[in-house]
DRENDO-1510 file (C-alpha; in Angstrom, 1 decimal, always signed):
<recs>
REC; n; res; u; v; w
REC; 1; UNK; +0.0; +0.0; +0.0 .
REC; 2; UNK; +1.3; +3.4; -0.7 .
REC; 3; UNK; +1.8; +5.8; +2.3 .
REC; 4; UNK; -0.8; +7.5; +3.5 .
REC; 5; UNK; -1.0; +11.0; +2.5 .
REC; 6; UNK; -1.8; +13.5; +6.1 .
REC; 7; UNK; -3.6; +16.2; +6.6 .
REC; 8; UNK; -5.1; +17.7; +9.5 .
REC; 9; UNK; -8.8; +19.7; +11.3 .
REC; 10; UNK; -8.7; +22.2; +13.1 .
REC; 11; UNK; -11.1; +25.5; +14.0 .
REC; 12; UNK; -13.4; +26.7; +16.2 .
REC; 13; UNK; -15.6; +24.0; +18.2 .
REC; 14; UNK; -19.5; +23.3; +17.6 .
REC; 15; UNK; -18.6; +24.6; +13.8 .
REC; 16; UNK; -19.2; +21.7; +11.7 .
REC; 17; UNK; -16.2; +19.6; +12.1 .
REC; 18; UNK; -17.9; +15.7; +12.3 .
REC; 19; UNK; -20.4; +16.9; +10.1 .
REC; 20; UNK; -17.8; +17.6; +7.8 .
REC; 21; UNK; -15.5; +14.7; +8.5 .
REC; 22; UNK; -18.5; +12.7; +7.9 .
REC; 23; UNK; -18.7; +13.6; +4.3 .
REC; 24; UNK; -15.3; +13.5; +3.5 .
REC; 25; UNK; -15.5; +9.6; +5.1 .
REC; 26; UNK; -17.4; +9.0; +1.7 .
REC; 27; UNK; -14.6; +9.4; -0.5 .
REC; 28; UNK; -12.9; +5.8; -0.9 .
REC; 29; UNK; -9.9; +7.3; +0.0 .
REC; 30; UNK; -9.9; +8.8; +2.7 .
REC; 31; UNK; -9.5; +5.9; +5.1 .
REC; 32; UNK; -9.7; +8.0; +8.6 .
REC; 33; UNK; -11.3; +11.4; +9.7 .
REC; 34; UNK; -13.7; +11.8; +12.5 .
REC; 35; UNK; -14.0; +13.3; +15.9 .
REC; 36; UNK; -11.3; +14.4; +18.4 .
REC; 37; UNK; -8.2; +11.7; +18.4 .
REC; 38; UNK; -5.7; +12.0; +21.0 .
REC; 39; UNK; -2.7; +11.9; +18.6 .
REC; 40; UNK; -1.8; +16.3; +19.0 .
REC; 41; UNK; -1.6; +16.1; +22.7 .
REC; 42; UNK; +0.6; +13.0; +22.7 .
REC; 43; UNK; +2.7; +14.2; +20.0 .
REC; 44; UNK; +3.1; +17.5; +22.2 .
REC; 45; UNK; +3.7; +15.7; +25.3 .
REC; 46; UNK; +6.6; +13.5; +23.7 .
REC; 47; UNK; +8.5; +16.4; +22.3 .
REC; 48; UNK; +9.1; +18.1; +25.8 .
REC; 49; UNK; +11.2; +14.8; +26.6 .
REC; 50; UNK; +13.1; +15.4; +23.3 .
REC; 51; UNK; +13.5; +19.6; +23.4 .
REC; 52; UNK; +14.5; +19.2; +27.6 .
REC; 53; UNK; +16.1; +17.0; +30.2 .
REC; 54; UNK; +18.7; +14.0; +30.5 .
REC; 55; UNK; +17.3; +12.6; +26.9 .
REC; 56; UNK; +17.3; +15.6; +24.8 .
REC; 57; UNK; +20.7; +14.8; +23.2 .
REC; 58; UNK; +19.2; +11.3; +21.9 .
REC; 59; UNK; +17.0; +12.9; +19.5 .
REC; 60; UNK; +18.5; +14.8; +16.4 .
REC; 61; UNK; +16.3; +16.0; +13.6 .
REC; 62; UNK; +15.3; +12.8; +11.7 .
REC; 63; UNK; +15.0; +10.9; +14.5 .
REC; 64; UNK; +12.2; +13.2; +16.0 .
REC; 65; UNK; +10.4; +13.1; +12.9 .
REC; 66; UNK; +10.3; +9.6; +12.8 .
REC; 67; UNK; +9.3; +8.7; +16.0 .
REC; 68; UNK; +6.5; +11.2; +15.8 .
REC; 69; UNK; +5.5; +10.5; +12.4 .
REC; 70; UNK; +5.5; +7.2; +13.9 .
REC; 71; UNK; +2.9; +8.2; +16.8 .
REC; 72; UNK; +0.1; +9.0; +14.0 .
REC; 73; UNK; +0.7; +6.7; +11.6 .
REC; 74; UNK; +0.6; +3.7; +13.9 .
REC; 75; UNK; -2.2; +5.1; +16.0 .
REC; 76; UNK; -4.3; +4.3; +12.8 .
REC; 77; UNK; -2.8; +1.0; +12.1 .
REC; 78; UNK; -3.7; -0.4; +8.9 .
REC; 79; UNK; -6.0; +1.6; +6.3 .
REC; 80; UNK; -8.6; +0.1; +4.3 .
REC; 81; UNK; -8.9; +1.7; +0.8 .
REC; 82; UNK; -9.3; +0.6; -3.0 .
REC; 83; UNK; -6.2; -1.2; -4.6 .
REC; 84; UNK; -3.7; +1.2; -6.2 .
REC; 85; UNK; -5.2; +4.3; -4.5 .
REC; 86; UNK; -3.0; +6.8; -1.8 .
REC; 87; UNK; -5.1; +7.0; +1.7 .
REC; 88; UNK; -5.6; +10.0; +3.2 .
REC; 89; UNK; -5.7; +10.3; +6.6 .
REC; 90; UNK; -7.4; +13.5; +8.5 .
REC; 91; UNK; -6.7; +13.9; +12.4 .
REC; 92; UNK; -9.2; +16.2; +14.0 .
REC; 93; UNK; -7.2; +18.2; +17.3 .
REC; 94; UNK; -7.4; +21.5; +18.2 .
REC; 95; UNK; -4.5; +22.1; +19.1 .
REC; 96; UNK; -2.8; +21.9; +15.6 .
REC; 97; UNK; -4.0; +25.6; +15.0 .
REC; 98; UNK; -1.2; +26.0; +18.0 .
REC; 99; UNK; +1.4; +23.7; +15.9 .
REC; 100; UNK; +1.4; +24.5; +12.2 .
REC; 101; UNK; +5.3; +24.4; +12.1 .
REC; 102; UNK; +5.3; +20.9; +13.5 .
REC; 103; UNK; +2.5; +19.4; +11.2 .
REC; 104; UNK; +4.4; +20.4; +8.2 .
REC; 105; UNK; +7.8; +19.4; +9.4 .
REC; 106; UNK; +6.7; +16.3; +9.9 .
REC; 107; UNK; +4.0; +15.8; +7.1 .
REC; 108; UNK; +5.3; +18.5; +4.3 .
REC; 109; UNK; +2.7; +19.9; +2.4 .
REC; 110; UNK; -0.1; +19.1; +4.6 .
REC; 111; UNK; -3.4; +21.2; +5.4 .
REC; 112; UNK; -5.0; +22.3; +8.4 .
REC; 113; UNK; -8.7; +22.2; +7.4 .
REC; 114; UNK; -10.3; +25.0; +10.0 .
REC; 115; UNK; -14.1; +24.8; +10.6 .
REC; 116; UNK; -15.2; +28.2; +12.2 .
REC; 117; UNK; -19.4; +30.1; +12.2 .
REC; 118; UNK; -20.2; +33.2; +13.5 .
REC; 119; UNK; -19.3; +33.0; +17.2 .
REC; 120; UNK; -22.9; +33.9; +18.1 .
REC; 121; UNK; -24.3; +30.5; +16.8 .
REC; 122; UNK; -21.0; +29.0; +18.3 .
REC; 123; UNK; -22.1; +30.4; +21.8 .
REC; 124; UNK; -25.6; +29.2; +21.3 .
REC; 125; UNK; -25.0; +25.6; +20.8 .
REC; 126; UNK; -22.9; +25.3; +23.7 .
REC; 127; UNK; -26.0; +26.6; +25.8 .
REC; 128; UNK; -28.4; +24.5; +23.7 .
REC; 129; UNK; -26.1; +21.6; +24.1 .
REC; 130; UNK; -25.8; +22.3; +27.9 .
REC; 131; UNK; -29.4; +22.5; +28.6 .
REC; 132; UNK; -30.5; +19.1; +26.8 .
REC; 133; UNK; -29.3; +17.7; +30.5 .
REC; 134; UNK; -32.3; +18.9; +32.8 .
REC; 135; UNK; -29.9; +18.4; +35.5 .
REC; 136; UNK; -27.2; +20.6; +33.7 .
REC; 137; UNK; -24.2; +18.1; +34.1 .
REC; 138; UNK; -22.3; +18.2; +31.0 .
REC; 139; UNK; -18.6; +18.5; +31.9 .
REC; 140; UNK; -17.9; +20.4; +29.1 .
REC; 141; UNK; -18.2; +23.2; +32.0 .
REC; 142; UNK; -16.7; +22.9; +35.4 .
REC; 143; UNK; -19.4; +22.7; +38.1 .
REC; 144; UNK; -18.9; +25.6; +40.0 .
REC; 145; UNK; -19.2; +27.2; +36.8 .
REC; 146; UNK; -22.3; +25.9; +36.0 .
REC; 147; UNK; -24.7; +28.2; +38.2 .
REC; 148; UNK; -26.3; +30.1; +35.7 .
REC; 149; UNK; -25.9; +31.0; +31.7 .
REC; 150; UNK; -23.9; +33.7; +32.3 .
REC; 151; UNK; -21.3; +31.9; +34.6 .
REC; 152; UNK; -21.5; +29.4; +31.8 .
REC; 153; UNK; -20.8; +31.8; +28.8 .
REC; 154; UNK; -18.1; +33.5; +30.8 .
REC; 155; UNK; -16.4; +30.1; +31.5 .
REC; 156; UNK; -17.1; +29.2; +28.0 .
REC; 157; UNK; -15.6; +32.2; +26.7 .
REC; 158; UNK; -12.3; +32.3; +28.9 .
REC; 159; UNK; -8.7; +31.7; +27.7 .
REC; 160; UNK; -8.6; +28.1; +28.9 .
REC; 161; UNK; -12.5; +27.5; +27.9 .
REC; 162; UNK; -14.0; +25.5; +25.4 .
REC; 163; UNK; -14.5; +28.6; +23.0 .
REC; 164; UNK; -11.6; +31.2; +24.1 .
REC; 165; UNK; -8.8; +28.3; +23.4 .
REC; 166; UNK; -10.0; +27.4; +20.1 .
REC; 167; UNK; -10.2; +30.8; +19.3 .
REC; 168; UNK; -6.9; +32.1; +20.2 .
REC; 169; UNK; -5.6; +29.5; +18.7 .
REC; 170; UNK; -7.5; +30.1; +15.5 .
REC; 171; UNK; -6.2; +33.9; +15.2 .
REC; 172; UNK; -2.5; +32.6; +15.8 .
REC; 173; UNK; -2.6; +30.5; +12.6 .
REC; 174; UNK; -5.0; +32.6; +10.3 .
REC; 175; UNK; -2.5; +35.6; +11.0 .
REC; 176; UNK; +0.4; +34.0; +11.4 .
REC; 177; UNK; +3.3; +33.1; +9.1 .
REC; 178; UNK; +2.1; +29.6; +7.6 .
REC; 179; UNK; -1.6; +30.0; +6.8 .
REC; 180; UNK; -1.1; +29.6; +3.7 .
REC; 181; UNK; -1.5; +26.0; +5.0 .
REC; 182; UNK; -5.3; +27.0; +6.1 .
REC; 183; UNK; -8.4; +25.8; +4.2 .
REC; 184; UNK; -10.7; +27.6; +6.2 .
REC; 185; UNK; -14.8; +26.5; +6.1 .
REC; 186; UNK; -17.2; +28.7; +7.3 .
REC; 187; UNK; -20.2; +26.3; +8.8 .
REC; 188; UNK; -22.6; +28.6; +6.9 .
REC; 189; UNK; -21.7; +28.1; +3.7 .
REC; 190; UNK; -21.2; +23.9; +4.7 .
REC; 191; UNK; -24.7; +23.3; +5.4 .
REC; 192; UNK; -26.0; +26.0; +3.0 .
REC; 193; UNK; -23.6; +24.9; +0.0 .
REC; 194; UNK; -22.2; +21.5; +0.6 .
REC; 195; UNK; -21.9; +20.8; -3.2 .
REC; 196; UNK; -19.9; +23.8; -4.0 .
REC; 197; UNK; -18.3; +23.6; -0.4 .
REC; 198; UNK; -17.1; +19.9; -1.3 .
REC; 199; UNK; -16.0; +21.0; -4.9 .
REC; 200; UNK; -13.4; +23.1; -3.6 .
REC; 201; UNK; -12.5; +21.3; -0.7 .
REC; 202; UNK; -11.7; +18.2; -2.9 .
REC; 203; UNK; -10.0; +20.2; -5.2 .
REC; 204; UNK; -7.3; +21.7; -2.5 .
REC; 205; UNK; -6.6; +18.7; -1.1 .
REC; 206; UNK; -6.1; +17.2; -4.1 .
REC; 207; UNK; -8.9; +14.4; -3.6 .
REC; 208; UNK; -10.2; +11.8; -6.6 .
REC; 209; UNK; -13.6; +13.3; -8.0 .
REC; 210; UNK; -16.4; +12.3; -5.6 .
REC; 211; UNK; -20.6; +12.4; -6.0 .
REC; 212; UNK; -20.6; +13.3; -2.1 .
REC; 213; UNK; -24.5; +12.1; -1.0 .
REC; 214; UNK; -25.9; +15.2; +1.0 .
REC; 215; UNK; -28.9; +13.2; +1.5 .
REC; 216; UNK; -27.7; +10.2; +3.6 .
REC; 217; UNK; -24.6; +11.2; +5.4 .
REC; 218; UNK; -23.6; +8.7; +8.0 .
REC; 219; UNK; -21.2; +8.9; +10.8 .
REC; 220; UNK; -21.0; +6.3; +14.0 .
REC; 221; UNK; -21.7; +9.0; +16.7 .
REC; 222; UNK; -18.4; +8.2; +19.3 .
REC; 223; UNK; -21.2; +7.7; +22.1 .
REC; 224; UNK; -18.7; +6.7; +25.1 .
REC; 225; UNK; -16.7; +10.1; +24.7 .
REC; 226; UNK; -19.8; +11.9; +24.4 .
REC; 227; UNK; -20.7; +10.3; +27.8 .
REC; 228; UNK; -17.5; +10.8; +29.7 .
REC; 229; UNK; -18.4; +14.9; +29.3 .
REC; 230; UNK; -21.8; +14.0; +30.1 .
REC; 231; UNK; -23.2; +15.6; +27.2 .
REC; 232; UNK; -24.8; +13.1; +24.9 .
REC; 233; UNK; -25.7; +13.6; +22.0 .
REC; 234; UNK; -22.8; +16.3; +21.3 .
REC; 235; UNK; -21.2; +14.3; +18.1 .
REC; 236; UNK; -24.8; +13.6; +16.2 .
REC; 237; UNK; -24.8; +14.4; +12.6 .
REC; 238; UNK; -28.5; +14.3; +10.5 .
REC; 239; UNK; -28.8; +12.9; +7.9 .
REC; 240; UNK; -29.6; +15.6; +5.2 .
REC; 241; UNK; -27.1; +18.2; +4.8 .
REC; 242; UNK; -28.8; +21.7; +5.4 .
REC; 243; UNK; -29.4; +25.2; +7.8 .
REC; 244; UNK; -32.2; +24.5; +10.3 .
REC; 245; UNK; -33.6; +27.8; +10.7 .
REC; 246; UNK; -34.0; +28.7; +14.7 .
REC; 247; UNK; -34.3; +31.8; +17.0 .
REC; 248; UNK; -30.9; +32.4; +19.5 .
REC; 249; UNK; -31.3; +31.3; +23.1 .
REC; 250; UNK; -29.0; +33.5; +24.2 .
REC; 251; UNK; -29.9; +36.8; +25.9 .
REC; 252; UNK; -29.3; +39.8; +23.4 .
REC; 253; UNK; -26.3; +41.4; +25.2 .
REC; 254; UNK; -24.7; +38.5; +25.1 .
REC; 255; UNK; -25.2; +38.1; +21.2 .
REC; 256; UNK; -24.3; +42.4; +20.9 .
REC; 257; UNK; -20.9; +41.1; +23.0 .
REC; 258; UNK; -20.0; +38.6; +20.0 .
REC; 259; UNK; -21.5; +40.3; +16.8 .
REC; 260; UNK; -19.1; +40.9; +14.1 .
REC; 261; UNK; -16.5; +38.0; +14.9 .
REC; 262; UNK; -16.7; +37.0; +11.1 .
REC; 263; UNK; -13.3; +38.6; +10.2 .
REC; 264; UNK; -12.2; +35.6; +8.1 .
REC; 265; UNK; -15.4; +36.4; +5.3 .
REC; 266; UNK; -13.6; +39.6; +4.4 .
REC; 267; UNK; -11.0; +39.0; +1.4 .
REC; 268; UNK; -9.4; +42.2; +2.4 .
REC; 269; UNK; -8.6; +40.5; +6.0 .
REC; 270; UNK; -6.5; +37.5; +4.7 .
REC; 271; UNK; -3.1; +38.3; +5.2 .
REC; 272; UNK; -1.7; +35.1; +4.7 .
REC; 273; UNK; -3.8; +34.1; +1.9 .
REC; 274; UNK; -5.7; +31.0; +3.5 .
REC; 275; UNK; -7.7; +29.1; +1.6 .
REC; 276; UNK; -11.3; +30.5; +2.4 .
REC; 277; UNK; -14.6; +28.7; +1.6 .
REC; 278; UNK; -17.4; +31.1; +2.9 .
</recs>
């Protein structure tokens, strides 16, 4: 089998991600893209014994990139794909909007697929999500946090919260000095446009021609993670591809606090020259 080509996903949470790994997952080649995998983290956590301490000096330059290579290749074992075709693999973290330098060192010429919506909608799930749990439980926020949906939001919205990570780490890549390596998808145009959102996508990551099926997309909801946060139900994906209209649960100061946090559909605000479908 040939090597697996890599790429990565990225972005802003509650913005489309499994939806759109669930697509993807219909193109024969593709092999693996889902939810969050634990690969980023344990990649980071095995470069602070190479970079510092008594075994820094047993780790030169191609000898890091192997045995990290080696941490995401063999965490997805063997891949299943048609005979003569390249698989693609796509690991969802993230944290690889923190570590664009280290995805392409190690896989050159990959992408970092970022799925981000209007913060306001982002917000709004999270509640929604929250409150399916009568009993509010869901660990996504701590407990002493969880009073009421103000505490919530403020948690929510904190450096080391759900949304204010992903964020942060969002605006470091889209304005740093590598996101050329972005292919940024706005949730919007995803569930409004998945056609024309899948021709392009396809096309930049250089994927075999595909007849995606917007009308039965299918994705094994990861039901025992969704359980450990206590937030079931946090990973389902319908279906039928489209916007479901609704009215905001959030109270209007709160929305008036987040308004206008759609910097990346302005051409004129792309300094790196991501790719942008929006």
């Amino acid at each position: 089998m040939l090597s697996p080509l890599v790429h990565f996903m990225s972005g802003l949470p509650r913005s489309g991600s499994t939806l759109l790994a669930a697509i993807l997952r219909q193109n024969p080649v593709v092999a693996e893209a889902g939810y969050i995998s634990p690969v980023a983290p344990m990649i980071v956590k095995l470069t602070s014994v190479m970079v510092e301490g008594e075994y820094q000096t047993e780790f030169d330059t191609k000898t890091r990139d192997r045995v990290l290579r080696g941490v995401l290749l063999d965490y997805y074992g063997k891949l299943s794909v048609p005979d003569g075709q390249q698989p693609m693999i796509i690991d969802n973290s993230r944290i690889w909007c923190t570590r664009l330098g280290l995805a392409n060192a190690l896989f050159p010429g990959s992408k970092v697929i970022c799925c981000v919506r209007d913060p306001v909608w982002i917000i709004d799930s999270f509640e929604r999500l929250i409150q399916r749990n009568p009993l509010l439980g869901s660990k996504i926020v701590p407990i002493e946090r969880r009073g009421n949906l103000y505490s919530r939001i403020d948690y929510i919205l904190a450096a080391d919260g759900p949304f204010g990570f992903c964020w942060r780490a969002f605006n470091e890549a889209y304005h740093g000095d590598m996101a050329h390596n972005l292919i940024v998808v706005d949730y919007d145009r995803l569930v409004n446009d998945p056609a024309g959102t899948m021709a392009i996508l396809t096309d930049t990551l250089q994927l075999p021609a595909w007849r995606y099926d917007f009308e039965r997309v299918q994705f094994e909801e990861p039901v025992a993670f969704d359980q450990n946060l206590n937030s079931p139900g946090q990973h389902i994906v319908r279906e039928r591809v489209g916007a479901i209209p609704r009215r905001l649960s959030i109270p209007p100061e709160i929305a008036s606090r987040l308004a206008g946090g759609t910097f990346w559909r302005d051409p004129r605000k792309n300094p790196g020259g991501a790719t942008i479908i929006a």
